[in-house]
C-alpha positions as CSV (number, residue, x, y, z in Angstrom):
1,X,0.0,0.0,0.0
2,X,2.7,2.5,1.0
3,X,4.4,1.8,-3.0
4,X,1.6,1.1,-4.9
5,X,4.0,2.5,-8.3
6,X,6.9,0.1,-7.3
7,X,4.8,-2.9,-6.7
8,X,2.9,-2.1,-10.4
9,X,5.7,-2.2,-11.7
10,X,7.5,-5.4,-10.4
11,X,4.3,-7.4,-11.1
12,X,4.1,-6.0,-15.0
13,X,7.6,-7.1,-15.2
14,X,6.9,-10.4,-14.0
15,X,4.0,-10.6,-16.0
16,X,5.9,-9.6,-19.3
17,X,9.2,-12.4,-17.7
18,X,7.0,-15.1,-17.9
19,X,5.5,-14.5,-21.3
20,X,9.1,-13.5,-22.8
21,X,11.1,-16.3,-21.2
22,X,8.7,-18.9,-20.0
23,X,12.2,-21.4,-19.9
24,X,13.7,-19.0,-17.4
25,X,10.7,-18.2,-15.2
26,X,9.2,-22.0,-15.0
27,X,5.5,-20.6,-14.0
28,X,7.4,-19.5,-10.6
29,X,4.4,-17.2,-8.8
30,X,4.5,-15.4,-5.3
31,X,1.7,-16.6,-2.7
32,X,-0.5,-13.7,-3.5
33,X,-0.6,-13.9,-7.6
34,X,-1.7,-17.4,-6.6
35,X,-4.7,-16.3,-4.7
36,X,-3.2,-16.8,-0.9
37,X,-3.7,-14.1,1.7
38,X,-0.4,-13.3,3.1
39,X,0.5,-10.8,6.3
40,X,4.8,-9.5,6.8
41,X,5.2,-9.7,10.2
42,X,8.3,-9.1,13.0
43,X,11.8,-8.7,10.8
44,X,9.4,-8.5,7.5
45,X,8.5,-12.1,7.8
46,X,5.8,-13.4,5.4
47,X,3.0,-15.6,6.8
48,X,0.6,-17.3,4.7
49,X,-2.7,-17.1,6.2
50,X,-4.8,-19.3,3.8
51,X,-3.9,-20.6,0.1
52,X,-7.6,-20.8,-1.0
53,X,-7.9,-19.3,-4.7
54,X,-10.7,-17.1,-5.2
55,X,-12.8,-19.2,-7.4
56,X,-15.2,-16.0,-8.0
57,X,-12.1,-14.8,-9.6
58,X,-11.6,-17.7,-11.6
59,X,-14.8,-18.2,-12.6
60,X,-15.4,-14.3,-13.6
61,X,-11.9,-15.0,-15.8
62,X,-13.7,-17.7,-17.6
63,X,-16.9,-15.4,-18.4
64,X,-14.7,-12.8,-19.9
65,X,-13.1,-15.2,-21.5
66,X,-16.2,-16.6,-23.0
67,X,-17.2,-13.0,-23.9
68,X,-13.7,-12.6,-25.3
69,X,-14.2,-15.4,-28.2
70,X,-17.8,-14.1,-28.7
71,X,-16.0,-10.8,-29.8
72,X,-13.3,-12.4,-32.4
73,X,-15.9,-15.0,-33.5
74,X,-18.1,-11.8,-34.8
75,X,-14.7,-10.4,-36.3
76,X,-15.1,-13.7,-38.7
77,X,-12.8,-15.8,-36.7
78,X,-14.0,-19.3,-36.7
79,X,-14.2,-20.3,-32.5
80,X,-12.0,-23.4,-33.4
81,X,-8.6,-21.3,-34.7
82,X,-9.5,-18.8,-31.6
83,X,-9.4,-21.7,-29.0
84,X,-6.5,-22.9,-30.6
85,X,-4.5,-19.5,-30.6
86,X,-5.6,-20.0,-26.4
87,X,-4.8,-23.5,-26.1
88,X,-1.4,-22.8,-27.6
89,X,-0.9,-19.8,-25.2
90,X,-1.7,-22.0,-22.5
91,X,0.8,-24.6,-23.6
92,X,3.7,-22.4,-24.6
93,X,3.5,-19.8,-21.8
94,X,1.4,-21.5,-18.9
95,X,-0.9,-19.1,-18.8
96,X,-4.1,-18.9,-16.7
97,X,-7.6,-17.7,-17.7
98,X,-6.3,-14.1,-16.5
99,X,-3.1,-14.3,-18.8
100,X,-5.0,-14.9,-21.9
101,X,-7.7,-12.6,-21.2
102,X,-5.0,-10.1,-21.1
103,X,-3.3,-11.4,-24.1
104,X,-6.4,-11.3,-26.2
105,X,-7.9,-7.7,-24.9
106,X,-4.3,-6.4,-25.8
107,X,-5.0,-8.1,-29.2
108,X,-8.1,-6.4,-29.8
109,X,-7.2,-3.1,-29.3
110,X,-4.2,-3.3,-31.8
111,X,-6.7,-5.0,-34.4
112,X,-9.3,-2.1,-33.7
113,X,-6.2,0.4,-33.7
114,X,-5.2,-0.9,-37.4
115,X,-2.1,-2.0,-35.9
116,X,-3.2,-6.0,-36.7
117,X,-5.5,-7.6,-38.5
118,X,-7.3,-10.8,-38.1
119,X,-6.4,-12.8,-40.8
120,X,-3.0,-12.4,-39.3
121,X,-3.6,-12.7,-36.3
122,X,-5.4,-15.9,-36.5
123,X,-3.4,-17.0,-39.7
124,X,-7.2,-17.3,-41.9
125,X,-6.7,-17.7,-45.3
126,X,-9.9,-16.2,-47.3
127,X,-11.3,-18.4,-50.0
128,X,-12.1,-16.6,-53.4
């Protein structure tokens, strides 16, 4: 709370470690990205105080993911090459629900900022 900036920071950097060198990283997470609720105590120790995972977090990731290949699929992107572009980053980078949703809203604002397009994005060839 008292460095909100510095902690921002560190966890985009992690965030952009593991997508850059998932080899290096290994899916290493802290206790709190994996949903435990954690309290520094004397001489800054850290105590885990439960290791639960929100599944209202989970499960909201999963909605927005849902609505996420609702959006490409009315872009013309047949649902089977967008759940393989997320079962490939799931593979490749370990990523969870959050990760992808991430991935894939950062992919859609490039595609509506001209930057991409979906055809290569998604790699669809267009028959004549």
């Amino acid at each position: 709370k008292k460095q909100a900036k510095t902690m921002f920071m560190w966890r985009a950097l992690a965030a952009n470690l593991r997508v850059t060198f998932p080899d290096v990283v290994l899916g290493l997470y802290t206790p709190e990205e994996l949903g435990a609720n954690v309290s520094i105590g004397e001489n800054d120790q850290m105590e885990i105080i439960d290791v639960q995972p929100s599944q209202e977090t989970k499960t909201d990731a999963k909605k927005r993911l849902e609505r996420a290949k609702v959006a490409f699929v009315g872009k013309g992107v047949p649902i089977e090459a967008v759940n393989d572009y997320i079962h490939a980053l799931r593979d490749l980078f370990l990523a969870t629900d959050q990760d992808v949703l991430a991935h894939l809203t950062e992919l859609w604002n490039q595609i509506k900022e001209g930057k991409k397009t979906v055809e290569k994005v998604f790699v669809l060839h267009k028959v004549a």
